[in-house]
N, C-alpha and C positions, 0 to 999 in steps of 0.2 A: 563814661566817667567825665567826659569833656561837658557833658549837660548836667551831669549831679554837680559838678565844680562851678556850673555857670553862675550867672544872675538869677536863674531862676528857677535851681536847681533845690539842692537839700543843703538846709541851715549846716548841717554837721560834717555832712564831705567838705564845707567851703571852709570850714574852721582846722580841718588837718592840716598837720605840715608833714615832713620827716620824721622828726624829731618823735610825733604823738604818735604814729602808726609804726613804732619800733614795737610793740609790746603785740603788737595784732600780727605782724612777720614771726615773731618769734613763737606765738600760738598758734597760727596757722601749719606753719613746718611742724611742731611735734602733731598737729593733730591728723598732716598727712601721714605722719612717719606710722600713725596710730590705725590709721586706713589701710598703709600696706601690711601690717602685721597680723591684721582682721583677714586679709584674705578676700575681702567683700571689694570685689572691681567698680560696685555701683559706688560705694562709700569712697574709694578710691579718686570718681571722675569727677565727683563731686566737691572734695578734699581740693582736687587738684585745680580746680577751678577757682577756690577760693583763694591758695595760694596765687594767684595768678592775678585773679584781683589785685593784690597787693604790690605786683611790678607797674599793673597799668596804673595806680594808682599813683603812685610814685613818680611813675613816667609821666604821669599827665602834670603833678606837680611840677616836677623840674620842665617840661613844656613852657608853662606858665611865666618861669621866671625865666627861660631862652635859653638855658643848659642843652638842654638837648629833649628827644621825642622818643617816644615808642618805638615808634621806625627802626631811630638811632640805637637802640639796647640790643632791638633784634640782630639789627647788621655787625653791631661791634662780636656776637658771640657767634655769628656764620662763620666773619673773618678768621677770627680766633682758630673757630674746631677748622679752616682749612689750613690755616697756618702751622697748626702744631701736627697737623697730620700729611706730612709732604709722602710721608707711604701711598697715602691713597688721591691727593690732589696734586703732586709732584714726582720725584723719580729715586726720591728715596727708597732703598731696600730695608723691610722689615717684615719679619715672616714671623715671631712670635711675640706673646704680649710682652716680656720681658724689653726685648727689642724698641718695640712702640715705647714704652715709659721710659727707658732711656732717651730715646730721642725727645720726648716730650720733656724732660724733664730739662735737657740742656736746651731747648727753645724755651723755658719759662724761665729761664735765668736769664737770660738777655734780653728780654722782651722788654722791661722796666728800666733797665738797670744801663741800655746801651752794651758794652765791651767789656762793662763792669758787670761781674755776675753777685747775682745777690747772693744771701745767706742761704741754707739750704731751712735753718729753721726761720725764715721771714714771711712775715706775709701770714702768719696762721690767725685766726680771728680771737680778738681778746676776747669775746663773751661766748668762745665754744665754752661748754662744759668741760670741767678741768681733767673728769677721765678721755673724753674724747682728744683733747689738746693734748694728753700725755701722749698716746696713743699715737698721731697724727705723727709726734717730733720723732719718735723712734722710728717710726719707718720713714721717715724721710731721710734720716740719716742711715738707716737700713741700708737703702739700696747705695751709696757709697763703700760700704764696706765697716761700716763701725755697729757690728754687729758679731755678738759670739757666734763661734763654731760649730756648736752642736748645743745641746738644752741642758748638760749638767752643767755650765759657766753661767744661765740663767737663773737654774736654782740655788747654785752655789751663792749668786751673788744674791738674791731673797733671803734667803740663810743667815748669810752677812749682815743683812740690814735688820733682819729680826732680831739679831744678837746687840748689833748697838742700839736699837730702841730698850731692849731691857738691859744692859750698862747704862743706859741716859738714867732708866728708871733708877736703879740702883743707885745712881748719884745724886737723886733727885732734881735732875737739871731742867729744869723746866722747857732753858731755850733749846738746848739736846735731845729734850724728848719732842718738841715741835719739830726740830727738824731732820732729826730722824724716823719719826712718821710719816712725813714726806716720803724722804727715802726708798721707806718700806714700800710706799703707795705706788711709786714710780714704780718700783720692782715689780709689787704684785701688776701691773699694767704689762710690762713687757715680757713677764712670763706669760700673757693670756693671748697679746698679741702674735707673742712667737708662736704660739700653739692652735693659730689663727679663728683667734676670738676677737671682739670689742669689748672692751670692760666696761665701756657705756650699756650693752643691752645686757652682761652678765650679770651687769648690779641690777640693773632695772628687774629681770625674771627674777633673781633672786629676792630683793623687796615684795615683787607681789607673790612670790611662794609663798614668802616669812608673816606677809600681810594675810594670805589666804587660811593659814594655817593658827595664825592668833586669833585670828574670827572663829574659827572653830575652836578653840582653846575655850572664847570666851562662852561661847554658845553652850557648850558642856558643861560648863560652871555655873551657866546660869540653870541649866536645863535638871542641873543637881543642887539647885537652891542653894550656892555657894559663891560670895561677894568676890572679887579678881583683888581688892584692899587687903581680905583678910587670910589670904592663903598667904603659907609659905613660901619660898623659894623651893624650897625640895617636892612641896605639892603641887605648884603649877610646875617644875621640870616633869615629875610623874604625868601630866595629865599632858602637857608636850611630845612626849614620847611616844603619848598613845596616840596620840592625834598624827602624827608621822607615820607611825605602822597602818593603821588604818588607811590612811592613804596611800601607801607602797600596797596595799591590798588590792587594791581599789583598781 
């Protein structure tokens, strides 16, 4: 990277900064996340390498400007993993994972903050996806204790929030019904977390179900010389339908 960057390296690496290689970080992670869900270890090494690019890349910029080096990224995250694990590089006692994130969780409160401990929701990255970000703040707050009991206070409280988005409706409140869809949204999030899911990958399998399944909606309509403009709603639900049983066949 130090020679693509050079003098007499590639017009286009010398023209990056931060700034422009944001958008290439942020394709590379999903296309790793895309690799381990494939299954495929080759695609995987491969994945993972490009992501990796992207630190050297990086690293080598700020090199450049005297920030700091490669070197520097690596040692700051050795320090780090021996630091928050005094279990296994000190004399701390921790025998279950439970255990471990506790401890871990009150050495990342001080780490930043000195004596002063941060927020427990601080620190989460503004451009996660807003299901994952939901996601994120509820178990972090989780493990303090600000968490129901048992799972009928989490559907109770879904329940709830269903009822006042259709009150907002009813009142036609425009700002009431934004943000009690919200609400709703939060809820449905930490019902799936509770029931230990991600609603980032539930929505995602769910879209390419709904997307697999209206490709074959459309296919059949075509394959029956009929336009997807000029059907009804009751005829493409019928032809939905069928297209679901078929594949619960299947």
């Amino acid at each position: 990277m130090s020679r693509l960057r050079g003098p007499d390296g590639c017009p286009w690496d010398r023209e990056q900064t931060i700034d422009s290689l944001k958008s290439n970080l942020i394709e590379e992670t999903y296309e790793v996340i895309d690799a381990m869900e494939s299954g495929d270890r080759s695609e995987l090494k491969e994945e993972l390498g490009d992501l990796l690019l992207q630190v050297v890349f990086q690293a080598q910029i700020c090199d450049e400007e005297g920030a700091f080096t490669f070197d520097d990224v690596a040692g700051t995250i050795a320090d780090k993993l021996v630091r928050r694990h005094p279990h296994v590089f000190g004399d701390v006692q921790a025998d279950t994972s439970d255990q471990v994130i506790r401890n871990w969780e009150k050495i990342k409160k001080t780490e930043k903050g000195g004596e002063t401990p941060r927020s427990l929701v601080d620190g989460i990255p503004r451009h996660l996806p807003a299901l994952s970000k939901a996601h994120l703040v509820q178990k972090r707050v989780a493990k303090v204790g600000f968490e129901w009991d048992e799972i009928g206070g989490v559907v109770a409280k879904l329940e709830e929030e269903l009822a006042e988005v259709k009150e907002a409706m009813e009142n036609k409140d425009a700002a009431a019904i934004r943000e009690e869809l919200g609400d709703l949204l939060f809820s449905t999030v930490n019902l799936s977390r509770y029931l230990g899911h991600e609603s980032e990958e539930l929505l995602n399998e769910n879209i390419a179900k709904f997307s697999r399944r209206f490709q074959c909606l459309e296919n059949r309509l075509h394959t029956e010389g009929r336009e997807l403009e000029n059907c009804s709603i009751d005829e493409l639900e019928a032809v939905w339908q069928a297209v679901k049983r078929e594949e619960k066949m299947r």
